[in-house]
C-alpha positions as CSV (number, residue, x, y, z in Angstrom):
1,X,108.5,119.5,128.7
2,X,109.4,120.0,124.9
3,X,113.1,118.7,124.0
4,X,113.8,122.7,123.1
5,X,112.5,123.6,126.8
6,X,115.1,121.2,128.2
7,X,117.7,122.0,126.0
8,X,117.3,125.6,127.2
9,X,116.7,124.6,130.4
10,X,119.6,122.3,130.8
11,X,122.4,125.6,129.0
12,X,120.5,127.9,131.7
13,X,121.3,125.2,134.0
14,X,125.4,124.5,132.8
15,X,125.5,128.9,132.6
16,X,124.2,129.6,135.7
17,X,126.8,127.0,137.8
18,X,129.7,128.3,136.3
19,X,128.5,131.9,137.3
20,X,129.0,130.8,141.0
21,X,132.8,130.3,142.1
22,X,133.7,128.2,144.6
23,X,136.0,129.6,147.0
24,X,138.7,128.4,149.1
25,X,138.0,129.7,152.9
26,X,141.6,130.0,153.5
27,X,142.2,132.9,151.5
28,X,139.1,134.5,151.0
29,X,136.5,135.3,154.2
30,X,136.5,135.1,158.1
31,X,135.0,136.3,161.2
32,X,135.0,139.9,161.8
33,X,133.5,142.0,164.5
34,X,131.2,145.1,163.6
35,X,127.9,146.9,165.2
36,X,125.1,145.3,164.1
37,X,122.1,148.0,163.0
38,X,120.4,147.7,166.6
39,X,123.8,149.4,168.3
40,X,125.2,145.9,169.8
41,X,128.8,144.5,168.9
42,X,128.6,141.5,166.2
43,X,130.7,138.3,165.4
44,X,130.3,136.6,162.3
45,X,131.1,133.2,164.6
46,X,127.6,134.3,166.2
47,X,126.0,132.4,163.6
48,X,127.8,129.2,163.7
49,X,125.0,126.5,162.7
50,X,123.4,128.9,159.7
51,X,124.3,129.5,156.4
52,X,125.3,133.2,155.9
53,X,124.0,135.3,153.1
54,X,126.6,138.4,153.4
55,X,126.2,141.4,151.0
56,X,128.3,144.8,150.8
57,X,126.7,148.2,150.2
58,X,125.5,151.3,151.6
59,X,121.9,152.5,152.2
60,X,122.2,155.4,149.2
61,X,123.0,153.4,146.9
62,X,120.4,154.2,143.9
63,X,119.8,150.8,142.2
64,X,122.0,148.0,142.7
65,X,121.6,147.4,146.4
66,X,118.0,147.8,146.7
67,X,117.4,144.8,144.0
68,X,120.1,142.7,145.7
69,X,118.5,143.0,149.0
70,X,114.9,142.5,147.5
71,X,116.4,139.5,145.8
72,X,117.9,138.5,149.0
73,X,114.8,139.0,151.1
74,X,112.8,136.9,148.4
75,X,115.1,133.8,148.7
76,X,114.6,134.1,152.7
77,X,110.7,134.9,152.1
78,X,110.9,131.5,149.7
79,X,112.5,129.3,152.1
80,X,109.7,128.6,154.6
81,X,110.7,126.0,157.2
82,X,114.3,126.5,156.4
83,X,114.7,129.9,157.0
84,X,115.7,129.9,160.5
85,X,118.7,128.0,159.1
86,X,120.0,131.0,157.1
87,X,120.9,134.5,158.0
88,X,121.3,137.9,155.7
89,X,123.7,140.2,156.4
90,X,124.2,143.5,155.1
91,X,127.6,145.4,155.6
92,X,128.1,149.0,155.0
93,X,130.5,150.5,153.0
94,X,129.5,154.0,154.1
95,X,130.5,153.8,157.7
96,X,129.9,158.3,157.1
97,X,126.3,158.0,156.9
98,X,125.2,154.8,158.0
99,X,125.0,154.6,161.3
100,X,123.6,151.6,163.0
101,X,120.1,153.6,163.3
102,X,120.0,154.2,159.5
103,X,120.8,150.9,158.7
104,X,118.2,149.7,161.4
105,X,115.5,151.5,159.4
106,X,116.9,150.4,155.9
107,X,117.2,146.9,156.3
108,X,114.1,146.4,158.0
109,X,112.5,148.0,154.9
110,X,113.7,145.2,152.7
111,X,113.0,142.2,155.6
112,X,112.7,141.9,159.2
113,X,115.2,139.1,159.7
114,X,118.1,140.8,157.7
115,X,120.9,142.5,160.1
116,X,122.5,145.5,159.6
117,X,126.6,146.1,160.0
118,X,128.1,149.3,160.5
119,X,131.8,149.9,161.7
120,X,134.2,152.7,162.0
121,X,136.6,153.1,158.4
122,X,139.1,151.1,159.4
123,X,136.5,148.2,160.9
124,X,134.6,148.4,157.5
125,X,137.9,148.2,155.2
126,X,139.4,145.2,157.4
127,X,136.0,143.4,156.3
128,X,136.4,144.3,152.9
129,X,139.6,143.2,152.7
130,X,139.0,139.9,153.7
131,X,136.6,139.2,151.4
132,X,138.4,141.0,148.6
133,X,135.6,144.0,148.2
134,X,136.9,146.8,146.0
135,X,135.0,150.1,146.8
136,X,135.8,153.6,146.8
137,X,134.0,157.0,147.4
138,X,133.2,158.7,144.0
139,X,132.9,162.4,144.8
140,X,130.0,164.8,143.3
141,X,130.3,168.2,141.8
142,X,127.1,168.9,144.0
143,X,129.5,168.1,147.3
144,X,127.9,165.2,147.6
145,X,129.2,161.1,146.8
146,X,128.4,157.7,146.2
147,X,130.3,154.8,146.5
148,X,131.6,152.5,144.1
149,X,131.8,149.0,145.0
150,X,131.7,145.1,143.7
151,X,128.4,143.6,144.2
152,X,128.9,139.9,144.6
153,X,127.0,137.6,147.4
154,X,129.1,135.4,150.0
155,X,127.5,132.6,151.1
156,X,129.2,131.4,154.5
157,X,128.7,127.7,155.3
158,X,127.3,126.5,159.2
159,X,130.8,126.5,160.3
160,X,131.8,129.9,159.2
161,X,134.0,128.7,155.8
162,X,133.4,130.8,152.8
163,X,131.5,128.5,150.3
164,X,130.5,130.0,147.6
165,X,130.8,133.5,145.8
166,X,127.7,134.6,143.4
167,X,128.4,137.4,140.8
168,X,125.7,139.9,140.9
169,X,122.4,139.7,138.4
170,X,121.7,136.1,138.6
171,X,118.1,135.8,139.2
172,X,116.7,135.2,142.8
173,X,115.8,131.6,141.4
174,X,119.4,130.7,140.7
175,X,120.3,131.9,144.3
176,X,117.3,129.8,146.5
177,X,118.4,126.7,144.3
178,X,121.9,127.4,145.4
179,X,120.7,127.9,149.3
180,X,118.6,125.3,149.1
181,X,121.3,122.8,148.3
182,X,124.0,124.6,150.3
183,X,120.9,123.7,153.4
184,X,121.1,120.1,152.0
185,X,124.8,119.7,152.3
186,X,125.1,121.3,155.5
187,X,122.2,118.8,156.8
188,X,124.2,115.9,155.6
189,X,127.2,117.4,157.3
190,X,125.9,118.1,160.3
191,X,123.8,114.6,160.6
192,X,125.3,112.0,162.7
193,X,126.4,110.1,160.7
């Protein structure tokens, strides 16, 4: 590799880790209980053992979510013989029109091993709150609406603590490195020691 290759590769490298903020799991995160998109209650602690990949949206959203869940569904494609050590989940801020059978459908579209989370409005904004998600409906002059809302990712370590917090647009590349070592940590943890 050419010294202006690694010079470029090594900025990438320092811009892209400060673009993911650590969090403290104290004040930001938790379980919560929802439907998942096949109509059964959830638990976030249901996952205990897996990292969690959770993202907020809603299934008519135009842009945004649909290249965060392909993104999403290429880091779990990319991860191979890890994969059954991660879990997406995708939480609807649209509780309206995305009903557990819509989101079924939707996130199924994007990859079969994503789930679905629906809840009633005051389920959905509890979630939201605790992991500091601003949204709001936006109404249309055709009577219809979208929502707007913050797009970040929460990654949720094997024991349910919030780990990290990735701003949307970072490429998918960014995010499987950050999984990847996130896997690697938890492997260490969880070794005997």
């Amino acid at each position: 590799m050419g010294r202006g290759r690694r010079i470029l590769m090594l900025l990438l490298s320092a811009v892209l880790t400060l673009a993911v903020s650590w969090a403290d799991s104290e004040e930001l995160g938790g379980n919560f209980s929802l439907t998942d998109h096949n109509n059964r209650p959830f638990e976030l602690h249901q996952l205990k053992g897996k990292l969690v990949l959770l993202f907020f949206g809603y299934t008519y959203c135009p842009d945004i979510c649909p290249t965060e869940l392909a993104n999403l569904s290429a880091v779990l494609n990319a991860l191979d013989d890890q994969a059954e050590r991660v879990q997406g989940l995708f939480v609807s801020l649209d509780p309206g029109r995305d009903t557990p059978a819509v989101l079924h459908d939707y996130v199924r579209h994007f990859n079969r091993g994503l789930v679905g989370l629906a809840g009633s409005e005051e389920e959905v904004a509890q979630v939201a709150r605790q992991y500091r998600v601003d949204y709001r409906r936006h109404e249309k002059e055709d009577g219809g609406y979208s929502i707007d809302h913050s797009v970040n990712l929460y990654l949720i370590d094997s024991q349910g603590a919030l780990s990290a917090v990735v701003p949307y647009g970072l490429p998918p590349q960014h995010l499987l490195e950050t999984v990847r070592g996130l896997l690697a940590e938890m492997a260490d943890k969880d070794s005997p020691s």
